[in-house]
SERORO-8532 format. One record per residue (C-alpha): residue in three letters; x, z, y. Coordinates in Angstrom, 1 decimal. Layout:
N
["ALA",[X,Z,Y]]
...
//
This chain:
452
["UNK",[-16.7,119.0,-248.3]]
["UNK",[-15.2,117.3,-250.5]]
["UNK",[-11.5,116.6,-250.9]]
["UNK",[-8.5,114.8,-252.2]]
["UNK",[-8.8,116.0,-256.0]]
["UNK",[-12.2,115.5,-255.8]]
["UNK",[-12.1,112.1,-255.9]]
["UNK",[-10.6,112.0,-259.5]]
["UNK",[-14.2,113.3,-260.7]]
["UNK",[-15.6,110.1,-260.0]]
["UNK",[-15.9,107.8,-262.7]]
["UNK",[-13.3,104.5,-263.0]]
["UNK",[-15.6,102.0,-263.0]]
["UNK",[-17.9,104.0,-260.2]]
["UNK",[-14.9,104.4,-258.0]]
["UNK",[-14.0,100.9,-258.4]]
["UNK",[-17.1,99.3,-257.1]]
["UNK",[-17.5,101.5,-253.7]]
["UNK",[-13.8,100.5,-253.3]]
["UNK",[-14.6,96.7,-253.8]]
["UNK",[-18.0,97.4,-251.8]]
["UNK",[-16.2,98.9,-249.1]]
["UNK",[-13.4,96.7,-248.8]]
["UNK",[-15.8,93.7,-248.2]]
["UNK",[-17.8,95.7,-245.2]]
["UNK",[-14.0,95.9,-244.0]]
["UNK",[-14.0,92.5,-243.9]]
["UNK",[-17.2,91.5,-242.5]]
["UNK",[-16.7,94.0,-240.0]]
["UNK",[-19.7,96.4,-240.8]]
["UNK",[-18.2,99.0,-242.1]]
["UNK",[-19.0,101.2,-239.0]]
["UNK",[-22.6,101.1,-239.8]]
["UNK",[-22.0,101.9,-243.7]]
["UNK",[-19.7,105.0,-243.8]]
["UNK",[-21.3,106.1,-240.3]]
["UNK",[-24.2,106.6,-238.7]]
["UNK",[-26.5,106.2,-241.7]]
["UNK",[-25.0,109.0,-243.9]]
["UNK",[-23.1,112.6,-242.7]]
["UNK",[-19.2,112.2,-241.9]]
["UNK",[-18.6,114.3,-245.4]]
["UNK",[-21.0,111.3,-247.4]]
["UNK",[-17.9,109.4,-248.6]]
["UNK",[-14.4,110.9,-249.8]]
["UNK",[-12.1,111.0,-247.7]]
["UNK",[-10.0,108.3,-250.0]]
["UNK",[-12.1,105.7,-248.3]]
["UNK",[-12.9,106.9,-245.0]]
["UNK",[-8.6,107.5,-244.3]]
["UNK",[-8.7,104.0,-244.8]]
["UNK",[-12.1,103.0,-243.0]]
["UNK",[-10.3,104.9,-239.9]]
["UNK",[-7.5,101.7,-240.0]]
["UNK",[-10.2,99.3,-240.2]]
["UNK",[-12.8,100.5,-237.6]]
["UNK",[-13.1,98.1,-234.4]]
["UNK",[-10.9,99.4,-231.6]]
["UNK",[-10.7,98.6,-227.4]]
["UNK",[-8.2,95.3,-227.0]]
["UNK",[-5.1,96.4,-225.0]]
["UNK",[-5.4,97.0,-221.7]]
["UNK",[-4.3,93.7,-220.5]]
["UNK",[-6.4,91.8,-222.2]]
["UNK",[-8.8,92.4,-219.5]]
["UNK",[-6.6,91.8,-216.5]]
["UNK",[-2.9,91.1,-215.5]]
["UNK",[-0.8,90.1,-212.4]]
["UNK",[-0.3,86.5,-211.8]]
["UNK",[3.5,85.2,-213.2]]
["UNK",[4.3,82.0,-211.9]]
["UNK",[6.6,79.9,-214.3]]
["UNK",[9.4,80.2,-211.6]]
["UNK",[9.0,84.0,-211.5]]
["UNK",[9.5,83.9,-215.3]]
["UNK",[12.1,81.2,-215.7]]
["UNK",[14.4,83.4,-212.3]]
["UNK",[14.0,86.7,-215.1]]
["UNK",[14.8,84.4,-218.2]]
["UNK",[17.5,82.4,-216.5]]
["UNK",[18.9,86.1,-215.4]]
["UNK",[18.9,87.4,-219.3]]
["UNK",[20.8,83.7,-220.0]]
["UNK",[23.9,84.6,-217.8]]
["UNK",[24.2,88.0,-218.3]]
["UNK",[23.9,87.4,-222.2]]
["UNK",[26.6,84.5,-221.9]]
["UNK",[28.5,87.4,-219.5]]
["UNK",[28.7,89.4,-222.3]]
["UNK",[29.1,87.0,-225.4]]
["UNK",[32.5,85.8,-223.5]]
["UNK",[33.9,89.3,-222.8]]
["UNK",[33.7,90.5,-226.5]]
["UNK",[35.1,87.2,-227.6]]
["UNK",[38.2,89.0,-226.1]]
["UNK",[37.7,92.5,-227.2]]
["UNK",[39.3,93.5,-230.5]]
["UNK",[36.6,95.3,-231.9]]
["UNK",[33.6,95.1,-233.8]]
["UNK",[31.0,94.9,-231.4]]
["UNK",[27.6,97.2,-231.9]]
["UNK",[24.4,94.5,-232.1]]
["UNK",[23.7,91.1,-230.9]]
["UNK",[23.1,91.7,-226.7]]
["UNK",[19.7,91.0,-227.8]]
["UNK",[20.0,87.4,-228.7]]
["UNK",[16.7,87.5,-231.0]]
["UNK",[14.8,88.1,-227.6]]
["UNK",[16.5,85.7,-225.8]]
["UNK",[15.0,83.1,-228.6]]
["UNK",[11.7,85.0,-227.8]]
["UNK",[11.6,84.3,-224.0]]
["UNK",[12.5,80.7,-224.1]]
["UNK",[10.4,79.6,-226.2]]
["UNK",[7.3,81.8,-224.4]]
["UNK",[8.8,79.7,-221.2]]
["UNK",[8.3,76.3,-223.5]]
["UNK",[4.6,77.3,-224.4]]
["UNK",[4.0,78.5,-220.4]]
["UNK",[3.0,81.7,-221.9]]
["UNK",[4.8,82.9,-218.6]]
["UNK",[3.2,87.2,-219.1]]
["UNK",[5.1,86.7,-222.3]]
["UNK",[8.2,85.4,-221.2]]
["UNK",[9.0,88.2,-218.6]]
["UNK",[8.4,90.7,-220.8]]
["UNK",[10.5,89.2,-223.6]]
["UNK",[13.3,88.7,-221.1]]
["UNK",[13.1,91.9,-219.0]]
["UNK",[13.0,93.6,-222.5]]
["UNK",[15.9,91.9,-224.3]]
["UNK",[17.9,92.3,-221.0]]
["UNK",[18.7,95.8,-221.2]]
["UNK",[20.5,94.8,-224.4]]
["UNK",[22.8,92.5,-223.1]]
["UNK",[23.2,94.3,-219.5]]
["UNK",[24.4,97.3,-222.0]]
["UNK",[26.7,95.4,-223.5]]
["UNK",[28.1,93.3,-220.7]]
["UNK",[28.9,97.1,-218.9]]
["UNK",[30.7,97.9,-221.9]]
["UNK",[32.6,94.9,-222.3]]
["UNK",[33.7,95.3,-218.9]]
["UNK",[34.8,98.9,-219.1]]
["UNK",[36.8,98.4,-222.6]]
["UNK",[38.7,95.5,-220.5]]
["UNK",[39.3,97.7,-217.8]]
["UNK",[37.5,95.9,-215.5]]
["UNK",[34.7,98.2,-214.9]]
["UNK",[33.5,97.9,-210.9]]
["UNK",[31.7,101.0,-210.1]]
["UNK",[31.6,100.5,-206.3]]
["UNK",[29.7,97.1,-206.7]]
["UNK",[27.5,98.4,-208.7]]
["UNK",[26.9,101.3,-205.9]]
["UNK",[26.3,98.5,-203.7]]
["UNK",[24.0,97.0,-205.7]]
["UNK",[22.1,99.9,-206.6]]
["UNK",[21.8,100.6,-203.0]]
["UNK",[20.7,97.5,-201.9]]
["UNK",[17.8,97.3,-205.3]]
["UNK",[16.6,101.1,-203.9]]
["UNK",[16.3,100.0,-200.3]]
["UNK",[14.3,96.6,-201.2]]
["UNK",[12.2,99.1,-203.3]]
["UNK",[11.4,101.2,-199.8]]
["UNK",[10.8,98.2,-198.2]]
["UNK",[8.1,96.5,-200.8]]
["UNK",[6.2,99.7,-200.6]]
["UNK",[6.4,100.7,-196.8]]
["UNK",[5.1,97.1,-196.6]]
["UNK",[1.9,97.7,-198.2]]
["UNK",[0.2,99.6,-195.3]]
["UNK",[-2.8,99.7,-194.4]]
["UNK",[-3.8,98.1,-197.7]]
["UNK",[-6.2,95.8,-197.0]]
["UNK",[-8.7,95.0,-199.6]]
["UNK",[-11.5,92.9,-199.6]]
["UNK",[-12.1,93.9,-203.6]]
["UNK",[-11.1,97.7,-203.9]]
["UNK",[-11.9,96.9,-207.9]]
["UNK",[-9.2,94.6,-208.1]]
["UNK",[-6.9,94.9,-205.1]]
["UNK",[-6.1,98.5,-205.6]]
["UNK",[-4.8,97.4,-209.3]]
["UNK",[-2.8,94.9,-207.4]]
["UNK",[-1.5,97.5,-205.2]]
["UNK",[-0.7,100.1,-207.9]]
["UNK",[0.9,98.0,-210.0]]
["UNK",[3.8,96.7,-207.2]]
["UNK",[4.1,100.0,-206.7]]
["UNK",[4.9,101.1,-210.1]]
["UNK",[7.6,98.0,-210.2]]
["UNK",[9.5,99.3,-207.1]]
["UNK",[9.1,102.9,-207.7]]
["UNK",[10.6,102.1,-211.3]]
["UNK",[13.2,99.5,-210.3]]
["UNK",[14.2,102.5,-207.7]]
["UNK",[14.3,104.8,-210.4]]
["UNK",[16.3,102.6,-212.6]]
["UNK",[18.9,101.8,-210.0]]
["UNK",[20.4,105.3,-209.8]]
["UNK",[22.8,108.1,-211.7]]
["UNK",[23.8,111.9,-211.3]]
["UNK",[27.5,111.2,-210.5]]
["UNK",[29.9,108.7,-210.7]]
["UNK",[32.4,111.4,-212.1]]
["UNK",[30.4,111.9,-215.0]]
["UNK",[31.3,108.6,-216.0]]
["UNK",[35.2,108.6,-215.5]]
["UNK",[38.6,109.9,-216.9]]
["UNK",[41.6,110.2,-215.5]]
["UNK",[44.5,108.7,-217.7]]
["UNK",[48.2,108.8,-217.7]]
["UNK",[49.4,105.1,-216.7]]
["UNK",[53.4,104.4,-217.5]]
["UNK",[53.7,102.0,-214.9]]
["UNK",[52.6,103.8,-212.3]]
["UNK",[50.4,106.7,-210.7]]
["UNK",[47.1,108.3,-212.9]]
["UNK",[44.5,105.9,-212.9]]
["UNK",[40.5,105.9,-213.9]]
["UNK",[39.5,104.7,-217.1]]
["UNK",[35.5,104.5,-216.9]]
["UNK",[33.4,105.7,-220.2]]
["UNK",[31.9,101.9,-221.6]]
["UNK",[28.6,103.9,-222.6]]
["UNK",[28.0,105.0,-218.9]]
["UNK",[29.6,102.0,-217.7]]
["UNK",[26.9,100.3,-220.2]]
["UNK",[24.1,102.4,-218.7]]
["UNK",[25.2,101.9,-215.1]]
["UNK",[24.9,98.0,-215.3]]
["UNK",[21.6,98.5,-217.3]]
["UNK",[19.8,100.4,-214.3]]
["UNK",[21.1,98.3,-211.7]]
["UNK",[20.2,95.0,-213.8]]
["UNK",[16.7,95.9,-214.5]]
["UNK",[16.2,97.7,-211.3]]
["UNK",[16.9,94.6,-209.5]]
["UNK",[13.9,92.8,-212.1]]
["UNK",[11.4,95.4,-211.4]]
["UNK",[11.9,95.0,-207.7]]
["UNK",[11.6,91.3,-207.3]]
["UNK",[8.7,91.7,-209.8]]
["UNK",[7.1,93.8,-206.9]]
["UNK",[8.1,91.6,-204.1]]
["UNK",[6.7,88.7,-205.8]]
["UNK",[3.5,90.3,-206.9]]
["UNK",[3.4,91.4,-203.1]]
["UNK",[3.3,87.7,-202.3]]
["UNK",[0.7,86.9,-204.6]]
["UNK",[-1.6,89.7,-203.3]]
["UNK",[-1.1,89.2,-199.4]]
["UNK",[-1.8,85.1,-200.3]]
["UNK",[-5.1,85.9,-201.9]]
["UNK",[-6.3,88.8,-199.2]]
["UNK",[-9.1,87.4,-196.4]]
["UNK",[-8.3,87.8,-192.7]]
["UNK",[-11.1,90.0,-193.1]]
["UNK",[-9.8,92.5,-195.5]]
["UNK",[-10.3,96.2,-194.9]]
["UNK",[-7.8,99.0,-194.4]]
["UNK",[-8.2,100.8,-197.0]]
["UNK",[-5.1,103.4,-196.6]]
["UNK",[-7.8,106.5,-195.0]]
["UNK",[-9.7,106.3,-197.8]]
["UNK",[-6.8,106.7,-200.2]]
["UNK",[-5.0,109.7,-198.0]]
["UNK",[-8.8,110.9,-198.8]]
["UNK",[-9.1,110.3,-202.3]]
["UNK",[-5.1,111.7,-202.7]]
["UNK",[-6.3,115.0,-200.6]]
["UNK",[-9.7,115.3,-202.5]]
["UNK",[-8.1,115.3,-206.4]]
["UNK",[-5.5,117.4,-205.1]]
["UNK",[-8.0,120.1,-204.1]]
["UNK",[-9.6,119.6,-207.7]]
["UNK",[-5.9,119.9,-209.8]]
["UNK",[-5.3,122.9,-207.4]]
["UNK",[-7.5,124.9,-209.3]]
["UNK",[-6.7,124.0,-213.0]]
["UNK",[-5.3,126.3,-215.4]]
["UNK",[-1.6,125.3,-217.1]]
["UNK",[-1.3,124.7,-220.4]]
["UNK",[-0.1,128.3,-221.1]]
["UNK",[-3.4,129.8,-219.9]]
["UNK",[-5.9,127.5,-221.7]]
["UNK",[-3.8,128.3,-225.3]]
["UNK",[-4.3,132.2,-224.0]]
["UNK",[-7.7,131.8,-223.3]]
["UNK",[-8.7,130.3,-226.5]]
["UNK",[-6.6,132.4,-228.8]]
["UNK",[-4.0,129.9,-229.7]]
["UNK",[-1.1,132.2,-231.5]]
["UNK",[2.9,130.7,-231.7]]
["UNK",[2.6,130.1,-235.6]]
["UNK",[3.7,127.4,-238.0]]
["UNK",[0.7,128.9,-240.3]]
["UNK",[-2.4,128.2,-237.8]]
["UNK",[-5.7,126.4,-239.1]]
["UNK",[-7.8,123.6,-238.1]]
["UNK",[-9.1,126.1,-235.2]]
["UNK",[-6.0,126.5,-233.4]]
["UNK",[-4.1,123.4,-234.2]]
["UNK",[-7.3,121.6,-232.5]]
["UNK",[-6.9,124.2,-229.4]]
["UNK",[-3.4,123.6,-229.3]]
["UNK",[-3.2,120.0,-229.1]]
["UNK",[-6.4,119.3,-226.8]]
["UNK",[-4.1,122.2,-224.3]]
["UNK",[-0.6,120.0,-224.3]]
["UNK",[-2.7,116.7,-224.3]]
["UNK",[-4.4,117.6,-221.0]]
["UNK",[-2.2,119.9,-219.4]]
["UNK",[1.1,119.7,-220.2]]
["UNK",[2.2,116.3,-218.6]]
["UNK",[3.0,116.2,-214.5]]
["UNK",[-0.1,114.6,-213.2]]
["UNK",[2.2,112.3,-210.4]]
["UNK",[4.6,110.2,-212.2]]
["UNK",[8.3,111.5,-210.8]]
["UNK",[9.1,108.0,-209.8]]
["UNK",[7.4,108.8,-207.3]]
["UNK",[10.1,111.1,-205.6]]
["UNK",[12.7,108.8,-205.9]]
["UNK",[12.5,106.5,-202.9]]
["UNK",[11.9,107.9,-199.3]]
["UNK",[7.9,106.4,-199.2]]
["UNK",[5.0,106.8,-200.0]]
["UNK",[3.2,104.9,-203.2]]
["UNK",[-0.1,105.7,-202.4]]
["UNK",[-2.2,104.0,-205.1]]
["UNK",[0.0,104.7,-207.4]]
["UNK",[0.0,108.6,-207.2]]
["UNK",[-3.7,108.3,-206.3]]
["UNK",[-4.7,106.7,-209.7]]
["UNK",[-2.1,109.4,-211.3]]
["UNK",[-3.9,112.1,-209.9]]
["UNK",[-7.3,110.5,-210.6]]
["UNK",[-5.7,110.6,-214.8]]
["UNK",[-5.0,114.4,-214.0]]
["UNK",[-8.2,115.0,-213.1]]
["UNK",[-10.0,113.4,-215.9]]
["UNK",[-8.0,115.3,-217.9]]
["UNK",[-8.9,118.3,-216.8]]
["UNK",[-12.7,117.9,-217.0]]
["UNK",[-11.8,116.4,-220.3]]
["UNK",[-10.8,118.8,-222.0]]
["UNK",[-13.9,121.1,-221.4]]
["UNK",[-16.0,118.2,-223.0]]
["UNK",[-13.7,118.4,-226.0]]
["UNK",[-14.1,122.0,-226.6]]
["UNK",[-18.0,121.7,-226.5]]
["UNK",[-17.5,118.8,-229.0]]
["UNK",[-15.6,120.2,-231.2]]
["UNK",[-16.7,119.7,-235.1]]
["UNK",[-14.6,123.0,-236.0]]
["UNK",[-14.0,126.9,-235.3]]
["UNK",[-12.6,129.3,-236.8]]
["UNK",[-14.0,129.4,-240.2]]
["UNK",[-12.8,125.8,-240.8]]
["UNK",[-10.6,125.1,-243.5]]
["UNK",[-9.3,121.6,-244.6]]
["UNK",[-10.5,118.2,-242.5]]
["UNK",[-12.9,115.6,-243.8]]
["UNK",[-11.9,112.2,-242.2]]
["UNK",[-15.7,111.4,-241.7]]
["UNK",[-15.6,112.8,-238.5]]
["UNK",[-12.6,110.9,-237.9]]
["UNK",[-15.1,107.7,-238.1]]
["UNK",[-18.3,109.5,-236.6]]
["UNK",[-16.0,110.1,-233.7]]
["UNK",[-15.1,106.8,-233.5]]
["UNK",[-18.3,105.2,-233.5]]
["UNK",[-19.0,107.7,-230.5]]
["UNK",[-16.1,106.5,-228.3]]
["UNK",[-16.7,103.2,-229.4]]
["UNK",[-20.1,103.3,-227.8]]
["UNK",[-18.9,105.3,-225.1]]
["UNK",[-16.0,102.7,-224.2]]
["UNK",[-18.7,99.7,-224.0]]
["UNK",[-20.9,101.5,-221.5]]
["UNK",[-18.0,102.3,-219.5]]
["UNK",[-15.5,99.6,-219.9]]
["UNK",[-17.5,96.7,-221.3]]
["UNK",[-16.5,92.9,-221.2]]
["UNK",[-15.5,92.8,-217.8]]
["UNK",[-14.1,95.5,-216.4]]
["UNK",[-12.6,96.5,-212.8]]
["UNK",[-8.9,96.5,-213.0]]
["UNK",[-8.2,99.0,-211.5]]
["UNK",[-10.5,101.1,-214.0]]
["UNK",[-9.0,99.5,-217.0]]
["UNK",[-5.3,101.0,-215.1]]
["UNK",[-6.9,104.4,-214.3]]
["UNK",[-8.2,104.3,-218.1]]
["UNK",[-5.7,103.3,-219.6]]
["UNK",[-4.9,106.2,-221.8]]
["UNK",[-7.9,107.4,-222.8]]
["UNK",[-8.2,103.2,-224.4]]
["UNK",[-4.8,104.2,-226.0]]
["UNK",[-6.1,107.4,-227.4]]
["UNK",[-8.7,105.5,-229.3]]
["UNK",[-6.5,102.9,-230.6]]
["UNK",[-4.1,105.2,-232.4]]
["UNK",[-7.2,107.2,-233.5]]
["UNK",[-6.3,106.4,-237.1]]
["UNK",[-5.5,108.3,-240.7]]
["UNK",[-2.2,107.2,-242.0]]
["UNK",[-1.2,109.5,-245.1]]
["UNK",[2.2,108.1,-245.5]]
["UNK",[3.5,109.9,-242.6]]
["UNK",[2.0,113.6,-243.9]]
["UNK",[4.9,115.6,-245.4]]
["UNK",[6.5,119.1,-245.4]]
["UNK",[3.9,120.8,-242.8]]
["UNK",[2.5,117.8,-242.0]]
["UNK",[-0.2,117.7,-244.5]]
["UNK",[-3.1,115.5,-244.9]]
["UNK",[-5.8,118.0,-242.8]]
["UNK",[-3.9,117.7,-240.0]]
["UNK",[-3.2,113.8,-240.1]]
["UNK",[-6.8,113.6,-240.7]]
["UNK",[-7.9,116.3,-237.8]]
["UNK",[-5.2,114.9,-235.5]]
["UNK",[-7.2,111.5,-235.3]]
["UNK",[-10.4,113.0,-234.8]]
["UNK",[-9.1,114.4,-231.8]]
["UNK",[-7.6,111.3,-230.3]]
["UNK",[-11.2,109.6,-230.9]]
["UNK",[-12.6,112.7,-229.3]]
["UNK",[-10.5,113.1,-226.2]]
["UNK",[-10.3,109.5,-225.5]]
["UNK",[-14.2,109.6,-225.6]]
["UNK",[-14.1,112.5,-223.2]]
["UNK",[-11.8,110.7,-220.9]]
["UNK",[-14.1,108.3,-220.6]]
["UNK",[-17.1,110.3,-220.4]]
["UNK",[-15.5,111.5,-216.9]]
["UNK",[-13.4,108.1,-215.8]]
["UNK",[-16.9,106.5,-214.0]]
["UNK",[-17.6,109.2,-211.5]]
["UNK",[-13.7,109.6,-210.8]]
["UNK",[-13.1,105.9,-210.2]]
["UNK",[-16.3,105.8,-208.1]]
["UNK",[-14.3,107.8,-205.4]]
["UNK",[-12.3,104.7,-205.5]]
["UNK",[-14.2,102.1,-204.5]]
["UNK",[-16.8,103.7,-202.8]]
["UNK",[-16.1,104.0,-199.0]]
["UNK",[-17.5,107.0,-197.5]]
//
C-alpha cells in the first residue's frame, strides 16, 4: 500500500496533473466514481484520497428533511425574551466596576433579528435561544456582584418551568396519530423540549452556591457565588424557552390531528417493552473489548484501535437519554426512539466487525477505504433515507447521518499519538458504522409504524 513518502517518487509534472485532474472531478462532483469504484481503495495515494474524503457528497442535516412548525409569534416571544434579558444585563454592568467577561452575546442578538426580518423564523429561535444563555449568564452575575442575587425566585421559577414540563408530557396520552411517520416525530420532539427545559431548570444545592460573610452593620449575611448565580438564572431562563417550545409545538400537533386519530400509546408500551427485551441481552462495552482481544495500551495497531472504537461507539453511551428521570412522567416516544438507537447499535456493531477491511496483520491505513466506504454508505443512505423520508426515521437516524458526515481525513489535527493511520482509519469507521446503522434502522423503525 502505498504511503505518505511514497508520493515524493512521483514525478513533478506527473503529480501535478492528477492533482489538477482531480481537483476538477471535485468540482464537477464526480470524483466518487474516479478514485472509487473503478479502481482498488489503495489505486491513488493517500495525498489525494485524504483530500477526496473532504470532497465526497454527504447526507444534508437532518432537518433539512423535516422540522416543527415556528410561527413568527413563537419566534419573535423567544427573540423579544433575549432583547430584555440582554438590556437586563447591559444596564447592571453599566454599574459594576469591573471589566466585564464577553459581550452577553450581542453578535447573536444581531443574528436573531435579522432571521426574524427575513421570516426565517427555524433560524431565529435557534439564534435567540442560543445567544440567550449568554446574556441570562451574565444578567445572574451582574445581579450577584450587586448583591441582589434572588435565589428564592428563581426556586419559584424553576419550580413552576418543571411542573409545566410534567404537564406538556402527561398531556400527550394516548397519542393519537393518524401518521405514525410523522406524528411520532411530533411527539418525540415536545418531549425532548420539556424533558430538557425540566432538566435545565434545576441544581444540586442552593448551598453550593453561597457564602456566609461577616457584615459590620449587622448580623452574618449570604453573599451568593456570581458564577452559580450565573448558572442558576441560565437554567431557569432556558428552561422556561424549551418548555413553551413544547407547549406550543403541542398546539400545533393537537390542531393538525383528525377526530379520527388512533391511540397509539399500547403500541409504544409495546415497542418500549419489546427493545427492552433485545438491550437486555447485550454485552457492555467491557465484554466486547475482552472478547475481541482489545489490550489497555497506548501502543495498539489498526486491529485493536478499530475494536476499540466500534466497542465505546456502540456500547458505551446509556441508551435512554437521563432527561428522562428528571420529571415525575413518562416520555414515551422519546425513550422509545432512544432505545430503538440502542438497539441499532447493538446489531451494528456485529455488521462492522464482519466489514472490517483490517485484522491483526494490518499495519498503517490507506484512505481509499476511507472513500470506498463512503460510496457504500452513500448508497446505503439513499435506499434507506432517500428524498423524502419519514420523520420520525430521519430522528431515530439521526446519528448514524451524523457519522457519515464527519466521515472525513483531516491531517492537520494528527500529532503526538495521533498520527495520520489513525486519522485516516478513524474515518473509515465512521463511514462504516454509520452504514451499519443504517443497514439495521428499516426493520427497527418498522416496529414503529407498523400496528400489530
Amino acid at each position: 500500500m502505498p504511503s505518505d513518502s511514497a508520493v515524493s517518487s512521483i514525478p513533478e509534472l506527473s503529480r501535478r496533473r492528477v492533482l489538477v485532474g482531480v481537483g476538477g472531478a471535485v468540482g464537477l462532483g464526480t470524483l466518487g466514481s474516479i478514485a472509487v469504484g473503478a479502481t482498488a481503495p489503495t489505486a491513488l495515494p493517500d495525498v489525494l484520497t485524504d483530500e477526496a474524503t473532504k470532497h465526497y457528497p454527504t447526507p444534508p442535516e437532518v432537518t433539512d428533511h423535516w422540522r416543527p412548525t415556528v410561527t413568527e409569534a413563537h419566534a419573535r416571544d423567544v427573540v423579544e425574551t433575549f432583547e430584555t434579558t440582554h438590556e437586563r444585563a447591559d444596564e447592571r454592568w453599566a454599574r459594576i466596576d469591573e471589566d466585564r467577561f464577553g459581550s452577553g452575546g450581542s453578535g447573536w442578538l444581531e443574528d436573531a433579528r435579522s432571521e426574524l426580518d427575513a421570516g426565517n423564523y427555524h433560524e431565529a429561535l435557534f439564534a435567540a435561544t442560543y445567544g440567550l444563555q449568554f446574556a441570562a449568564i451574565d444578567l445572574g452575575k451582574a445581579r450577584a456582584k450587586q448583591g441582589d442575587a434572588d435565589i428564592p425566585a428563581l426556586a419559584e421559577r424553576a419550580i413552576d418551568v418543571r411542573e409545566r414540563a410534567t404537564a406538556v408530557v402527561d398531556a400527550l396520552a394516548p397519542y393519537r396519530v393518524d401518521d405514525p411517520g410523522t406524528d411520532l416525530a411530533w411527539y418525540r420532539r415536545i418531549e425532548q423540549e420539556a424533558v430538557g427545559g425540566a432538566w435545565r431548570a434545576t441544581w444540586s444545592t442552593v448551598e453550593e452556591t453561597a457564602n456566609g460573610v461577616d457584615d459590620d452593620d449587622g448580623p452574618r449575611r449570604t453573599q451568593f457565588d456570581p458564577g452559580g448565580v450565573g448558572d442558576l438564572t441560565e437554567g431557569v431562563v432556558l428552561g422556561d424557552v424549551a418548555v413553551s417550545n413544547a407547549e406550543r409545538f403541542h398546539d400545533h400537533l393537537i390542531e393538525r390531528l383528525s377526530e379520527d386519530a388512533t391511540a397509539y400509546e399500547s403500541h409504544l408500551d409495546f415497542v418500549v417493552e419489546d427493545f427492552r427485551s433485545v438491550l437486555a441481552d447485550a454485552p457492555d462495552r467491557e465484554t466486547v473489548l475482552e472478547r475481541h482481544d482489545v489490550r489497555s495500551t497506548d501502543d495498539y495497531g489498526p486491529d485493536e484501535f478499530a475494536h476499540s472504537r466500534l466497542a465505546r461507539w456502540c456500547y458505551d453511551a446509556p441508551y435512554v437519554n437521563p432527561w428522562t428521570n428528571e420529571i415525575d412522567t413518562d416520555a414515551k416516544a422519546l425513550i422509545a426512539v432512544a432505545l430503538a438507537q440502542g438497539v441499532v447499535d447493538h446489531r451494528a456493531h456485529q455488521f462492522a466487525i464482519d466489514k472490517l477491511v483490517v485484522d491483526e496483520s494490518t499495519e498503517g491505513f490507506d484512505s481509499g477505504h476511507v472513500l470506498a466506504e463512503k460510496r457504500r454508505a452513500r448508497n446505503t443512505y439513499q435506499n434507506v433515507i432517500g428524498d423524502d423520508p419519514d420523520p420520525l426515521l430521519t430522528r431515530q437516524a439521526a446519528r448514524a447521518i451524523e457519522d457519515l458526515q464527519v466521515a472525513t481525513v483531516d491531517l492537520d489535527h494528527t500529532d503526538g499519538d495521533w498520527t495520520p493511520w489513525k486519522e485516516r482509519l478513524d474515518a473509515y469507521l465512521y463511514a462504516l458504522l454509520g452504514r451499519a446503522k443504517l443497514h439495521h434502522h428499516p426493520d427497527v423503525y418498522q416496529q414503529f409504524v407498523n400496528w400489530p
